[in-house]
C-alpha positions as CSV (number, residue, x, y, z in Angstrom):
1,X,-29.0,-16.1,-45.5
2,X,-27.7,-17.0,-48.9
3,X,-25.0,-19.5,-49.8
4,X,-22.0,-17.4,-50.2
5,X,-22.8,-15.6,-46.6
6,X,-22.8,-19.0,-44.9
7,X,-19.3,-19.8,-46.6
8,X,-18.1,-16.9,-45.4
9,X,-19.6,-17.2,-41.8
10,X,-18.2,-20.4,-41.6
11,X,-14.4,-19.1,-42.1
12,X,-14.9,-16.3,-39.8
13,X,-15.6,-18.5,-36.7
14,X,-13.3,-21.1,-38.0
15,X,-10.0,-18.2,-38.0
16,X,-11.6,-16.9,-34.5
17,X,-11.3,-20.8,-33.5
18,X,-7.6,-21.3,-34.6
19,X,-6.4,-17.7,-33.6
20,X,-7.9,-18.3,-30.0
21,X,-6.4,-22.1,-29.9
22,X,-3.3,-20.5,-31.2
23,X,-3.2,-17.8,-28.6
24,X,-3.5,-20.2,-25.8
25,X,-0.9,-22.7,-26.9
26,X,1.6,-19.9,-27.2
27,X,0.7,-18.2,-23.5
28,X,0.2,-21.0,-21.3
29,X,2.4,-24.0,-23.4
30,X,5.2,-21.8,-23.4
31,X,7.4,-24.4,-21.1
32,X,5.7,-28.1,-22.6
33,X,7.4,-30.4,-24.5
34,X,4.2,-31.1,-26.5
35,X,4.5,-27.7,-28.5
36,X,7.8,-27.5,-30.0
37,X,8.6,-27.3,-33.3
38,X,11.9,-28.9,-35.4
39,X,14.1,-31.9,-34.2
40,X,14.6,-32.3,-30.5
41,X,15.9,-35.6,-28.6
42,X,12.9,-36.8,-27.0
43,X,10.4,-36.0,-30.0
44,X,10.1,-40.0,-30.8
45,X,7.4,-40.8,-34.0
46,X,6.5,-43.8,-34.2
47,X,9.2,-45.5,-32.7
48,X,11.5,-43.5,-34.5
49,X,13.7,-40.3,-32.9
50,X,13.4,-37.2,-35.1
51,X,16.8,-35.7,-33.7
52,X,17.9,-34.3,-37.0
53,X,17.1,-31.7,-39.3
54,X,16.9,-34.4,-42.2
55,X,14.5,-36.6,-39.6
56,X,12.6,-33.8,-39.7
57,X,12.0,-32.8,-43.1
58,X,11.9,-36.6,-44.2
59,X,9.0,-36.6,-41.4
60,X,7.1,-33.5,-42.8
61,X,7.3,-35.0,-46.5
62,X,5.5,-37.8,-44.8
63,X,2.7,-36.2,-43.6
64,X,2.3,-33.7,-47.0
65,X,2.2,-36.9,-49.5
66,X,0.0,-38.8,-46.9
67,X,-2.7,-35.4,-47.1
68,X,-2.1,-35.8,-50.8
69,X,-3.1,-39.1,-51.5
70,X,-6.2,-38.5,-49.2
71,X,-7.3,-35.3,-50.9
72,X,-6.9,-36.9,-53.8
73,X,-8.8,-40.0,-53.3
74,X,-11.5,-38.3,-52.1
75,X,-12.1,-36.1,-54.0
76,X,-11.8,-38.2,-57.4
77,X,-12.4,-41.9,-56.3
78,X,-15.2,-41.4,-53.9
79,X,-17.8,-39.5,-55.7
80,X,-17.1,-42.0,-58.2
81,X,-17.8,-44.7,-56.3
82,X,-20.9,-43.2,-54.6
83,X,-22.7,-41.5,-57.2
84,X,-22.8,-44.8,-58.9
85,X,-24.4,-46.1,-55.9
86,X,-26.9,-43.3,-55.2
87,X,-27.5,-42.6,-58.8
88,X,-31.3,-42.5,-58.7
89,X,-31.3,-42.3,-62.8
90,X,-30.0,-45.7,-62.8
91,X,-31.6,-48.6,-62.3
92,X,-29.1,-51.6,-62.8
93,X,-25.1,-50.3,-62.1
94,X,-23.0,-52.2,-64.3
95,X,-19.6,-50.1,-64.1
96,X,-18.6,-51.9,-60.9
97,X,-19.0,-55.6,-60.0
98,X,-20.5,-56.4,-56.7
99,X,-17.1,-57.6,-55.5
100,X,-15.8,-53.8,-56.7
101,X,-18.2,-52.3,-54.0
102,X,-17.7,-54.5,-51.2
103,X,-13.4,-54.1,-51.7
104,X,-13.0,-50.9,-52.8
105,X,-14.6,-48.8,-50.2
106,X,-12.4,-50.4,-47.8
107,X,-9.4,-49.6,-49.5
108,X,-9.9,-46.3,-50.1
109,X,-10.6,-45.6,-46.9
110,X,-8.0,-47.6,-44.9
């Protein structure tokens, strides 16, 4: 099986996955508080009732710029970071201080 049939295996099962998930949700969630959508009075995040439409929306820019940021350092600062590591071509890294590799990591990833 060649590369691009795997690719495309994998979001097959993956749109079966979230249409199944989705279909149960809808049928037997129907009545739950856990699956609403918008501003209600008991949806509380972190410590904080989203009641309002601009709660809401303020909450859902939250979330997008937080995926942002994560997409973004990883898909720029961590193959940076690694390949430099795992580099087999080099022999002595001298980009990064050792102090560079024991911090960063950690930041970028919490």
């Amino acid at each position: 099986m060649n590369q691009l049939n795997k690719v495309r295996l994998c979001l097959f099962l993956n749109t079966c996955l979230v249409v199944f998930i989705g279909f149960y949700i809808t049928n037997f969630a129907s009545d739950s508080k856990y699956f609403r959508f918008g501003p209600n009075d008991d949806f509380i995040f972190i410590s904080v009732q989203i009641d309002t439409t601009q709660k809401y929306c303020s909450l859902l820019t939250l979330i997008f710029v937080n995926d942002v940021v994560r997409v973004v350092i990883q898909e720029f600062g961590s193959p940076v970071l690694f390949m430099n590591v795992y580099n087999p071509d080099k022999k002595e890294i001298t980009e990064f201080s050792k102090l560079h590799y024991i911090f960063m990591p950690i930041l970028c990833f919490y």
